[in-house]
C-alpha positions, 0 to 999 in steps of 0.5 A: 140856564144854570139850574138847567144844566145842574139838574142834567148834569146831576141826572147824567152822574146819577145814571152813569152810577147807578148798579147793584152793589156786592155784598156787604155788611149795611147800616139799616134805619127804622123810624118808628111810630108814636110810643117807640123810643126813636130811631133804631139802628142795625148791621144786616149782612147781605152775603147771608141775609141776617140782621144783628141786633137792633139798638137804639140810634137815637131818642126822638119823637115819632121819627115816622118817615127817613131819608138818607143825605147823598153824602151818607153822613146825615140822616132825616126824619119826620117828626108828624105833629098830631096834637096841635095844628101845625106842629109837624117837624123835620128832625137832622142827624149825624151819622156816627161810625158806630151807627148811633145818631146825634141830633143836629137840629130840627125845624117846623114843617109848617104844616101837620102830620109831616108824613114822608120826606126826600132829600135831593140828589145834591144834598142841598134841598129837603121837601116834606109832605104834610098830610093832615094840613094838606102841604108841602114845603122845602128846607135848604140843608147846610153843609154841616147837615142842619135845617135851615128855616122853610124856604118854600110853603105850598097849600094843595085844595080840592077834594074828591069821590071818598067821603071818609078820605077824600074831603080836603086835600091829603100829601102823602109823600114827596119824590123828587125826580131823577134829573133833580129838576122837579119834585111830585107829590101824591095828594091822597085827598084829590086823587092828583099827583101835584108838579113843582119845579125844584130849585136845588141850590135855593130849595124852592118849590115852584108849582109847574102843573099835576096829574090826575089820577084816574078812575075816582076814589084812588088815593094816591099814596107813593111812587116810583121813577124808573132810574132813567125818569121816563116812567113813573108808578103811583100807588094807590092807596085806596083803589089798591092799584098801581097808575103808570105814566109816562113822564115828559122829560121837557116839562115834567108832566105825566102822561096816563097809561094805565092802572093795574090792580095789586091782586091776583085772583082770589084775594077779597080786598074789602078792609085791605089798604095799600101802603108801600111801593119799591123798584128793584136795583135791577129795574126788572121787577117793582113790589107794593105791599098791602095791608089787611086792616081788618085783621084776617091775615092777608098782608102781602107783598105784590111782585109786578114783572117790569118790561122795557117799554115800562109796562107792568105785570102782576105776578105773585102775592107773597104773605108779608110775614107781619100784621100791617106791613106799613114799609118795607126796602130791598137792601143795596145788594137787589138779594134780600127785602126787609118788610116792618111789621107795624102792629105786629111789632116785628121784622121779616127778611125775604129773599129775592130770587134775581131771575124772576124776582120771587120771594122767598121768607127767610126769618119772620117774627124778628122782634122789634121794640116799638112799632117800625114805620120805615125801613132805611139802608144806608148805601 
């Protein structure tokens, strides 16, 4: 009963609050790829949309996926383990006032190629994704930031249609619900997105049921929640595709109701992949960027238009501005996107049009030492 009325609390606190910010200057985060340095850090002014130069947060390992503590005061990451068998890691952080980071500790993930993390709405709960070893487990956060030990370990099974992807099982991201009750996880692998009931106070992980995605070879990757929890976008890495559902606020499950692709006419999609997927500040538009793997230029940024009924409609592709656009965010102000470019090693700033959610480039070929993986701002 009081797990109930904490996770209703929480989301009545978090609707309450939600807005788009005013103008300012924001510390920005990068996770990087393997042969970066580490974590990078930069000011971006959102009055005007520049970014000052990018410095070195922190060393560390392969930071590839960030997550911010609600309190804004620490800082997470993923820390992917390719070498050996489970060996993936979550890496904690203090945010200094510079903008630099100090390592706090870090804990084994149990699992390999820890891939994407979130951290719950009271900063209490940590959950990772562990792609190669297909599982997903949870920490409990300390009040001074560090990790605790895995509190909760579960292994997905199955496979599905893609003979290359689709063999085993594959997490690809964990997100926790608006109402701070459930956590989803995107398993590439099984074309599912698998449910499980979160205990924010002890971090447990409880398996309450999943959601098939379908059609076959979709390769669920990353999603989204309306502010209110009561629809869901998945991405689908690759059919490159958006599934939308409807979400049952009582049981967490997700309801189907339909799928629609991230091209407009024109666009070949052989050797192209989808990567990441943002809903703006305003809720009225949702952008997915999409890689071109081959090489031939057609990276994109996909503007969909959201209606109220959270339906979804397809109205632009944006050339991205980089080579393999692996992350990108919309900063807290809803004016600007910043997309990483991950094998051109290189930043791109986008305006956003705030009547019809266009993009508009603004600088390309920012440089960028090392491979960006994730783009983090704080709020």
């Amino acid at each position: 009963m009081f797990t109930k009325y904490l996770c209703s609390t929480v989301f009545l606190v978090l609707t309450l609050t939600l807005g788009v910010a005013s103008a300012k200057q924001t510390q920005v985060y990068f996770g990087t790829a393997r042969g970066s340095e580490g974590i990078y850090s930069a000011q971006f002014e959102s009055a005007t949309g520049t970014l000052s130069s990018i410095t070195l947060a922190v060393a560390v390992e392969f930071p590839g996926f960030l997550a911010t503590h609600p309190n804004q005061q620490f800082l997470y990451a993923t820390s992917a383990g390719f070498e050996k068998p489970n060996t993936g890691a979550v890496a904690a952080f203090r945010i200094q006032a510079d903008g630099s980071l100090t390592f706090l500790n870090k804990q084994p993930s149990l699992g390999s190629s820890a891939c994407h993390l979130s951290v719950d709405a009271t900063g209490s709960a940590l959950v990772v994704a562990n792609y190669a070893s297909g599982n997903v487990s949870s920490f409990q956060i300390r009040a001074d930031g560090t990790l605790t030990a895995v509190v909760s370990n579960h292994q997905h099974s199955g496979s599905a249609q893609n003979p290359k992807r689709q063999r085993e099982p594959h997490p690809h991201s964990a997100f926790i619900h608006p109402n701070n009750c459930y956590v989803y996880v995107p398993d590439l692998g099984i074309d599912k997105v698998m449910i499980y009931a979160l205990d924010p106070a002890h971090a447990t992980l409880t398996p309450c049921g999943a959601a098939e995605v379908p059609g076959g070879s979709q390769g669920p990757r990353h999603m989204k929640f309306s502010s209110d929890g009561k629809f869901a976008y998945v991405l689908n890495e690759l059919s490159l595709s958006i599934a939308s559902y409807s979400v049952n606020i009582g049981n967490a499950q997700l309801e189907y109701i339909d799928t629609q692709s991230v091209f407009t006419n024109g666009i070949a999609p052989e050797g192209m992949s989808c990567a990441e997927i943002r809903i703006h500040p305003s809720e009225q538009w949702l952008y997915a960027s999409i890689r071109d793997l081959a090489g031939q230029g057609r990276d994109v940024l996909s503007t969909f238009q959201r209606a109220v009924d959270g339906s979804i409609k397809l109205i632009a592709n944006t050339p991205a501005a980089v080579y393999i656009p692996r992350n990108f965010n919309i900063d807290p102000s809803g004016k600007w996107l910043i997309v990483g470019g991950q094998r051109s090693s290189t930043l791109a700033i986008f305006s956003i049009h705030q009547d019809t959610g266009a993009l508009t480039l603004k600088s390309a070929d920012i440089p960028f030492e090392g491979q960006p993986m994730c783009v983090e701002f704080l709020q």
